[in-house]
N, C-alpha and C positions, 0 to 999 in steps of 0.2 A: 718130619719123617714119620710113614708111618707104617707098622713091623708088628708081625702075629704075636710074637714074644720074645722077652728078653734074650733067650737063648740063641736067638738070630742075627744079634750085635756082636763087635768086636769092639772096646776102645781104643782107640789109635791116637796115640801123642807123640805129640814131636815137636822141632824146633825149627823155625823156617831162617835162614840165613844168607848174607850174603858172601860175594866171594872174600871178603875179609876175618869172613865167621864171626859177625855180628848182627844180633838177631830183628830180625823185620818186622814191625809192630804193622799191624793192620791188614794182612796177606787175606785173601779169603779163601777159607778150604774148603771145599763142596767132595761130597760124594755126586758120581758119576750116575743120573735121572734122579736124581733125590733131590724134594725141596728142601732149604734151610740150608743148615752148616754151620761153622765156625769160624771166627776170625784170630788170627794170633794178639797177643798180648803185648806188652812192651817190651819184653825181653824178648818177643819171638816164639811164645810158645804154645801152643792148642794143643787142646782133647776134641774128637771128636767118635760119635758110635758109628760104626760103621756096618754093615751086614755081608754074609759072607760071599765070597765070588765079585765084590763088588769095586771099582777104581776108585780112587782119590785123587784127585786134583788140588793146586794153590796155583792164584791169581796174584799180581800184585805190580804196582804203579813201575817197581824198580826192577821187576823179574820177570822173565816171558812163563808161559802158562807150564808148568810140570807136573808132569801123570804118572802114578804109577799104582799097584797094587799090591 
């Protein structure tokens, strides 16, 4: 990703889960026209910078696609 300056980021973490409320190891979080992203961990959990005005999405083999901002 690439952004004029720090002050244009947000960090945004979270934890991706399923309906059990156990966390989803591998999901991939993209911001919405931005290269890169994040994948969650094994507990389910990512940081990702985000910029302002911008959506977030996660992908994932067990989950349909979810958007939000």
């Amino acid at each position: 990703m690439q952004f004029t300056s720090a002050q244009d980021l947000a960090l945004f973490k979270g934890k991706i889960v399923d309906e059990s409320n156990k966390g989803i190891e591998g999901a991939n979080i993209a911001v919405e026209g931005e290269k890169g992203g994040a994948i969650s961990d094994r507990k389910g959990y990512f940081s990702i910078d985000v910029p302002a005005n911008k959506a977030v999405s996660y992908t994932h083999l067990r989950a349909h696609e979810t958007r939000g901002n």
